[in-house]
C-alpha positions in Angstrom: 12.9 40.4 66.2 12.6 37.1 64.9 10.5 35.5 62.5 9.1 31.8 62.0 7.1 29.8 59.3 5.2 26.9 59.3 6.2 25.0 56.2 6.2 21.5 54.7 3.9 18.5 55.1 3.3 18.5 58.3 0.1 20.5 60.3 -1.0 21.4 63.3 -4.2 19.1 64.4 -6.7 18.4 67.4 -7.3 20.2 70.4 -5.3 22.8 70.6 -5.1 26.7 70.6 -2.5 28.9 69.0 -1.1 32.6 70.6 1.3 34.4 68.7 2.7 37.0 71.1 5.8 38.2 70.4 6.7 41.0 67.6 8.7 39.2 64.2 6.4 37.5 61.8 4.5 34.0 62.0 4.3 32.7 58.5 1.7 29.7 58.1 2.2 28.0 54.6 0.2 24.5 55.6 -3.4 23.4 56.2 -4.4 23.0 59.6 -7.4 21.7 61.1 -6.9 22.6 65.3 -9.6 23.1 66.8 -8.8 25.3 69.7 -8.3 29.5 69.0 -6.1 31.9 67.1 -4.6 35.0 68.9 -2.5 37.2 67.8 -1.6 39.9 70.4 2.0 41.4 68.7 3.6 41.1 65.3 2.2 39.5 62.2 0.3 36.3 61.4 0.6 35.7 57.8 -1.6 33.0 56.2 -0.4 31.4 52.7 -2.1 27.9 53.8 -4.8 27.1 55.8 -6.5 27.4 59.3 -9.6 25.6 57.9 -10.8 24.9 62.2 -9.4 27.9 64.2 -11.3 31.3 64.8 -9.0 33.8 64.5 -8.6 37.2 66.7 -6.3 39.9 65.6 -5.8 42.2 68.1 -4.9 45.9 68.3 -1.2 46.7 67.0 -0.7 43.1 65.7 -1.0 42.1 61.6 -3.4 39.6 59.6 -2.0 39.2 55.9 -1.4 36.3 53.6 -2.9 34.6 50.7 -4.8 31.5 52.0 -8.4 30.6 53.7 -9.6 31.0 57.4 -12.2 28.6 58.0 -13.9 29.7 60.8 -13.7 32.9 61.2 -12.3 36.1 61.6 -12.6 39.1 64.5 -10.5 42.0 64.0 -10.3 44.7 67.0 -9.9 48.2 66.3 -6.8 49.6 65.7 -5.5 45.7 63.7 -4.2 45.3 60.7 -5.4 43.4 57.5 -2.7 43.3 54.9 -4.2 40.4 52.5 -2.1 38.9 49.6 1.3 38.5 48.6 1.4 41.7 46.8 -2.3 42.3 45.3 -3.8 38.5 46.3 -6.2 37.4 48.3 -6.8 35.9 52.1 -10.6 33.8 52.1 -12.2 34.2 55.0 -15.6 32.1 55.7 -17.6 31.2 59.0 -18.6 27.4 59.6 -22.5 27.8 60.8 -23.7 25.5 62.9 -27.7 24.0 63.4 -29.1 24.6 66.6 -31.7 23.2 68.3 -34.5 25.6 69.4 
């Protein structure tokens, strides 16, 4: 089982979608603003910096935790995980709204 982390400067941008599929640990410590979808089907996603653009889907068996912000969103299916913080901290979740027309 391996695990990876997203660190420095540097961030993910545009169109794009991320799936995290594989068991080990995905470790995001930058802001990103993709646009495209989170999925996390196996492991854990853990959050310390930002996907300010990206709805994010947990699903069953897998692992949201971290300390940072999700921007736009977060839907959890039954049987997930949320394990927020390093230790007792805090994960920020909000939903962008949008105006429609009627």
């Amino acid at each position: 089982m391996k695990s990876f982390a997203f660190t420095g400067s540097g961030s993910l941008t545009g169109a794009m979608a991320l799936a995290k599929t594989g068991p080990g640990t995905l470790t995001i410590n930058t802001t990103n603003t993709y646009t495209g979808a989170t999925s996390v089907t196996n492991g854990a996603l853990i959050v310390n910096g930002a996907l300010n653009t990206s709805a994010v889907t947990i699903r069953s068996g897998a692992t949201l935790g971290g300390a940072g912000r999700l921007g736009a969103g977060l839907t959890m299916q039954s049987g997930s995980f949320l394990a927020p913080g390093n230790g007792a901290g805090t994960l920020t979740i909000t939903t962008r709204s949008r105006n429609q027309a009627a």
